[in-house]
N, C-alpha and C positions, 0 to 999 in steps of 0.2 A: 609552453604550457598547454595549449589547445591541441597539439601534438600527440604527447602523453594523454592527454586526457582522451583523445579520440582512441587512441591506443588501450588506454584500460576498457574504453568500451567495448571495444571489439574482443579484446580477452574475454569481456563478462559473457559475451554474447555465444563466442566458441566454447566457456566452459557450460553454457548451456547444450550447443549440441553433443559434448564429449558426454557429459550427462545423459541424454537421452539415447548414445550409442551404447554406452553401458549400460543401462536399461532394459536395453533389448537384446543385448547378446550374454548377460552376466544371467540375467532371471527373468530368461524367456516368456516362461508359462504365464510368470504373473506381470509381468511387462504389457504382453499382448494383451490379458485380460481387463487390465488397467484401463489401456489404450481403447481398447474396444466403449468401454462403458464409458469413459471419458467422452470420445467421439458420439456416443447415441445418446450419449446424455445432451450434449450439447447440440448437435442435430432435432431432437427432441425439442427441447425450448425456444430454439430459432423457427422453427416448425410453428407450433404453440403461439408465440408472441408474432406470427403473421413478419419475421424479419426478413425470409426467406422471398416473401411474395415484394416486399418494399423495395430488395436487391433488384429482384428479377423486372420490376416494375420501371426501374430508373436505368435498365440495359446494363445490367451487372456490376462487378466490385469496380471496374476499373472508371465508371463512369459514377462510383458510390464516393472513391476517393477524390476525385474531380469534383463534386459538388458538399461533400464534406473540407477540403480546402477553404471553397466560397465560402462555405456558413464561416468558417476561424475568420475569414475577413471580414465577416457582415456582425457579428460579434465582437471582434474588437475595433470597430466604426462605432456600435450600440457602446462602450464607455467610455469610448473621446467625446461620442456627444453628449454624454449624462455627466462626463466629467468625472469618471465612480472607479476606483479599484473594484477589483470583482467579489474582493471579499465583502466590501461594506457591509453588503446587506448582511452578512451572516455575520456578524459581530455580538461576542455579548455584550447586552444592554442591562439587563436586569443585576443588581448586586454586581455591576463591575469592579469595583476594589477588592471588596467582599472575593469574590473569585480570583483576580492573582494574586493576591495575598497568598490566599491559600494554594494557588498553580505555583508560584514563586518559594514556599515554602518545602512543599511535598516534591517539587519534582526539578529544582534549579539547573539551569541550563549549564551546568560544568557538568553535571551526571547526567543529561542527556548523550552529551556530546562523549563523554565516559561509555557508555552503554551501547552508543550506536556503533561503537567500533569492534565491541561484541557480536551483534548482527552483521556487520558486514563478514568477522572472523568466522561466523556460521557456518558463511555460503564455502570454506576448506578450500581447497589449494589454488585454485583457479579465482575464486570471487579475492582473495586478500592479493594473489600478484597484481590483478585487475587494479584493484584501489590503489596498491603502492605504487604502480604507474600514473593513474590517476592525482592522486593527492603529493605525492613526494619524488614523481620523476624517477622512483626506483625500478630497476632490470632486476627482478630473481632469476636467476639461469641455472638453478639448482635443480637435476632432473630429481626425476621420481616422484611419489609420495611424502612429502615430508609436510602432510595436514596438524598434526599435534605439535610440530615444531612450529612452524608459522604463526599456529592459534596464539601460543606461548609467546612471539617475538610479536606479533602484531596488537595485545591484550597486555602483556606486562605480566599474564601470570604464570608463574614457574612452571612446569612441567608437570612435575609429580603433583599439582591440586588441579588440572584437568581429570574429575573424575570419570566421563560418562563421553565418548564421544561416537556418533554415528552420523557425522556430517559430509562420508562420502555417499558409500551407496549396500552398507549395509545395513538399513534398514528395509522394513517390508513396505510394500505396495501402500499400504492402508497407513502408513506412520509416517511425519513429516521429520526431515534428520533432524540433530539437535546435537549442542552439545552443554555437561554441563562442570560449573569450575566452583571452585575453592578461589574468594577473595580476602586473604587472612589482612591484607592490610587495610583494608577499607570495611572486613568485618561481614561481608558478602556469599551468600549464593548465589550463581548467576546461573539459567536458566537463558539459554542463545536458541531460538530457535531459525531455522534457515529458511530463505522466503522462495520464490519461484523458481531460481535457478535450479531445477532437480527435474525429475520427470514424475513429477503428480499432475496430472490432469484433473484434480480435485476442485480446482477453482474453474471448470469451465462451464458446468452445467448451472442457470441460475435458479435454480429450484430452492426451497426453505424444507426443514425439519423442525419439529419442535424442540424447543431447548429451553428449559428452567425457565417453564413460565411462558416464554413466548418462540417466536422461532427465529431461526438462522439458516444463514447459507450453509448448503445440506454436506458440499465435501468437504468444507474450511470446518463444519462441527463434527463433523466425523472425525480429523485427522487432529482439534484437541483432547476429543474426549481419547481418540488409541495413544495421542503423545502423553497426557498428563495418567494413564491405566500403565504406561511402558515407564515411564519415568519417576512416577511419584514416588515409590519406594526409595528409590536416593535421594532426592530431597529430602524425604521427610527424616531418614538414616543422617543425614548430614546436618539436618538443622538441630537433630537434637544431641548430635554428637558437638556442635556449635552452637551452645542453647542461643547463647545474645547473637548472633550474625540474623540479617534477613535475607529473605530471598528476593528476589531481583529477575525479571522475564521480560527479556526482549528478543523482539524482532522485525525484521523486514517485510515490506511487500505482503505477501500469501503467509510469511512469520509474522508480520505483523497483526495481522488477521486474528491468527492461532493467538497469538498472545492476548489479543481482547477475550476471548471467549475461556481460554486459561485462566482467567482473572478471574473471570464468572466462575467458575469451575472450582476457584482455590476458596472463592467465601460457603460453599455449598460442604465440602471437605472436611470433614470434623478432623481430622489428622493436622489439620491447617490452624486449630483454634490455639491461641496463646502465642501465635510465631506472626513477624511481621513478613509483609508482602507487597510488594510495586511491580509493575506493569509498566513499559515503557515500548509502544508499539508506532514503528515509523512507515511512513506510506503503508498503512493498513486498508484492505479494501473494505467496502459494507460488508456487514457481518451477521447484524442481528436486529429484529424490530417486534415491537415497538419499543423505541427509548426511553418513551414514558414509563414504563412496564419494573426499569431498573434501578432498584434502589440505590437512594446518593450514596449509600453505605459501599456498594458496589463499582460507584464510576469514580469514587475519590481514592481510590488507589491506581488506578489507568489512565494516561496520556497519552493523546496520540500525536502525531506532529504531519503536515501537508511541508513539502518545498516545491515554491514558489508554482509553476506549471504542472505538477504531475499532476493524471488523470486521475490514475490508479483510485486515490482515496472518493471517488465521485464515481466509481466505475460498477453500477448494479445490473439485471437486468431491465428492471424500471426505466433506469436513466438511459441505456441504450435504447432503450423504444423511444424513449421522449427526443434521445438528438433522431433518429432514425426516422420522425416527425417532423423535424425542423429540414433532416437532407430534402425532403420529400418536397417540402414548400420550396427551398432551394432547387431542386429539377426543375420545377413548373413555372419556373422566373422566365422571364421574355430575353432570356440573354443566348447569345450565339454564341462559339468555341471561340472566337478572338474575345471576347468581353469581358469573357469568362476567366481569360487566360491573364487580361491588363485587370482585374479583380486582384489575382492572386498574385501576381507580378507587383501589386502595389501603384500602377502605374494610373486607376480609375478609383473612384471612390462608390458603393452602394449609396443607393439612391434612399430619401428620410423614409422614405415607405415602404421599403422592405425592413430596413434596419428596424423599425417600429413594430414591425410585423411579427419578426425574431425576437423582439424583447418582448413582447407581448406569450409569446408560446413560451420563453425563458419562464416568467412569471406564473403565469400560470399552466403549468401542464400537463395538471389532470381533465383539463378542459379538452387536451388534445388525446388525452389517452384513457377514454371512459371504460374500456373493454379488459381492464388487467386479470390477465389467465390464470388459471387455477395456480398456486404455490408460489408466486412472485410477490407478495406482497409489497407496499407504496411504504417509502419512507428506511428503507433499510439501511442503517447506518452503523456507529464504532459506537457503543455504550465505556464513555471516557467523562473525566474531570470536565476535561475544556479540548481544543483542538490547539494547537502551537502551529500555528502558521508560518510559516519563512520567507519572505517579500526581499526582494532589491532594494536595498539603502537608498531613499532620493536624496538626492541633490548632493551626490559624494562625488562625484562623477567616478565612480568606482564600483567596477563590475561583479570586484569579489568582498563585497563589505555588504552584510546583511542584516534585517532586526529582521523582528516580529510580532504576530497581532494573535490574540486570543480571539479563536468563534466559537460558535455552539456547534456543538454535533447532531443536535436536531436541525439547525438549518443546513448544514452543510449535507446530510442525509437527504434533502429536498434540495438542492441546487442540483441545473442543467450541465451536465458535460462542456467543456469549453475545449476546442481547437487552437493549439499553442502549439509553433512547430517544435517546442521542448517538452512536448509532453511524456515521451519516452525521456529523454535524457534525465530530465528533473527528478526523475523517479529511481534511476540507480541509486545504489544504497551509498556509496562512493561522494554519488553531489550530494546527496543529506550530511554525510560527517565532513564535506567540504563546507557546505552551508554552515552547519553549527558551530565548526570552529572559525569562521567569518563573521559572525552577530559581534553587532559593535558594541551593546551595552545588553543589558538584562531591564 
């Protein structure tokens, strides 16, 4: 199993670069243009946020990864000694029943775990063989294109009710793929939008735009307002050609994102009035702030879900400055390159005063970060119901048996980056629908 499973990662990882070679040789002009502004956009804000002086400060990335290691171990020293899952603190407290009542109502973990296999089917030929090796030990050796077969064999929906599909690489620059389906037996529109595996550089630059009301991440709100401007006309074609079916939007990673802000986007849409609509967004990065800002009318049709390590959902430009704070105090520790090395090897244990030190900048870390540059606003997060968090089953002694914890997404929008060496992996779309079909109760 561990086999397979490394194997579908590395599928997921090569259909990202076949992705970006067809990128660049299919639709040069606007590949390069993409590319370009992608890079200066982000260049720009590392620039701006002083990230660039922090690298060069601590004798570059190679010596940034070496002391970003340390902080993962002086971090998880900081909750063996508190005794604390990392979630605690962000749990909802206020009207706890009150909330999964209604999270358990609106969004039951069968049609999550329904839906996330949607998003995974997004990502077209390359992200579903990835998973079927992943989750089911399946070899496809089927050459060619066969993306609208796959979707079909992988979703259970017939062929002929994929209406909409742009999940290779015909869509433009400025538009995130998608694709979208006919669910007559569940009475459904589904609305799949595809997450980072593609070549958008849209999520690189951390800069805000305004958006209804307050603002958002600038290329994750670009790319729903040209997704739901490209798309809307069939939905709306199909929902009223299916009065009683709802619609139904999910997706992954950078989809998952699009889908928060879709959400947004569908209560603003008078074409949207009289039809119902859910939002089901998994490892979504911050999106939009202030969360205050969003009516409950708003975040009670959107869930978003974390598994177990991924960073992704914690991943702003905010919060890189704040760990990129914490590396810093990490460099200037009195430790030599073996100490360093029996740190991460696990073979030494952090000393109560640094460990304290780092819970302290955890806590608070505006303290550490008075100076936030122009367009990066503090507190950027998912405007959701609740957050579905996916934790390891204790005391099962069982690897692949999961529940889950409801948090707020206002705290979790305010929580420090954590160093997990699963921070990548936990974050493929593949371990989230492995995850959710492992929760051992509801």
């Amino acid at each position: 199993k561990a086999l397979y499973q490394e194997a579908g990662k590395q599928k997921f990882l090569l259909g990202m670069h076949e992705s970006l070679y067809t990128s660049l040789t299919v639709r040069q002009d606007a590949s390069i243009d993409m590319w370009t502004k992608g890079f200066s956009g982000l260049y720009d804000h590392v620039k701006e946020a002083n990230l660039s002086r922090d690298i060069e400060q601590m004798g570059g990335m190679l010596r940034y990864f070496e002391n970003k290691a340390v902080l993962g171990v002086i971090q998880h020293a900081n909750l063996n000694m508190m005794g604390k899952n990392r979630y605690d603190d962000m749990l909802i407290t206020n009207n706890l029943q009150t909330i999964k009542d209604d999270v358990h109502a609106a969004f039951p973990i069968q049609e999550a775990r329904r839906y996330i296999k949607f998003a995974v089917a997004a990502y077209g030929d390359n992200g579903i063989i990835s998973a079927n090796l992943d989750l089911n030990q399946a070899i496809d050796l089927r050459g060619g294109s066969l993306t609208k077969t796959r979707i079909s064999e992988y979703t259970g929906i017939p062929i002929d009710d994929i209406e909409v599909i742009a999940v290779d690489y015909g869509d433009g620059p400025n538009e995130l793929s998608h694709f979208v389906a006919v669910d007559h037996a569940h009475k459904k529109i589904i609305l799949a939008i595809r997450g980072t595996h593609t070549h958008k550089l849209c999520n690189f630059p951390g800069y805000t735009k305004e958006f209804l009301g307050g603002e958002a991440h600038v290329g994750i709100a670009m790319m729903a307002e040209n997704l739901w401007k490209s798309v809307g006309y069939c939905v709306i074609r199909l929902l009223h050609e299916n009065p009683w079916y709802e619609l139904i939007v999910t997706g992954h990673s950078l989809g998952g994102g699009v889908t928060c802000l879709v959400n947004m986007l569908l209560h603003k849409d008078e074409r949207m009035r009289g039809h119902q609509f859910r939002c089901f967004a998994y490892g979504s990065p911050p999106v939009y702030s202030p969360l205050s800002f969003v009516h409950s009318s708003v975040t009670t049709t959107c869930i978003t879900f974390v598994n177990q390590h991924d960073s992704v959902p914690f991943t702003s430009g905010d919060s890189v400055r704040h760990q990129m704070a914490m590396i810093n105090v990490v460099e200037h520790l009195d430790l030599d390159l073996m100490q360093r090395a029996r740190l991460i090897l696990g073979l030494d244990s952090p000393n109560a005063q640094v460990v304290k030190q780092i819970h302290t900048m955890e806590r608070e870390p505006w303290r550490v970060l008075p100076d936030v540059p122009r367009g990066i606003p503090r507190g950027l997060g998912c405007p959701s119901m609740a957050t579905i968090w996916i934790v390891s089953s204790e005391n099962e002694g069982n690897d692949d048996m999961f529940e889950y914890v409801l948090v707020d997404p206002q705290k979790v929008a305010s929580a420090a980056l954590y160093v997990h060496k699963n921070n990548f992996n936990d974050h493929l779309p593949a371990r989230y629908e492995f995850a959710l079909n492992h929760i051992k109760s509801e």
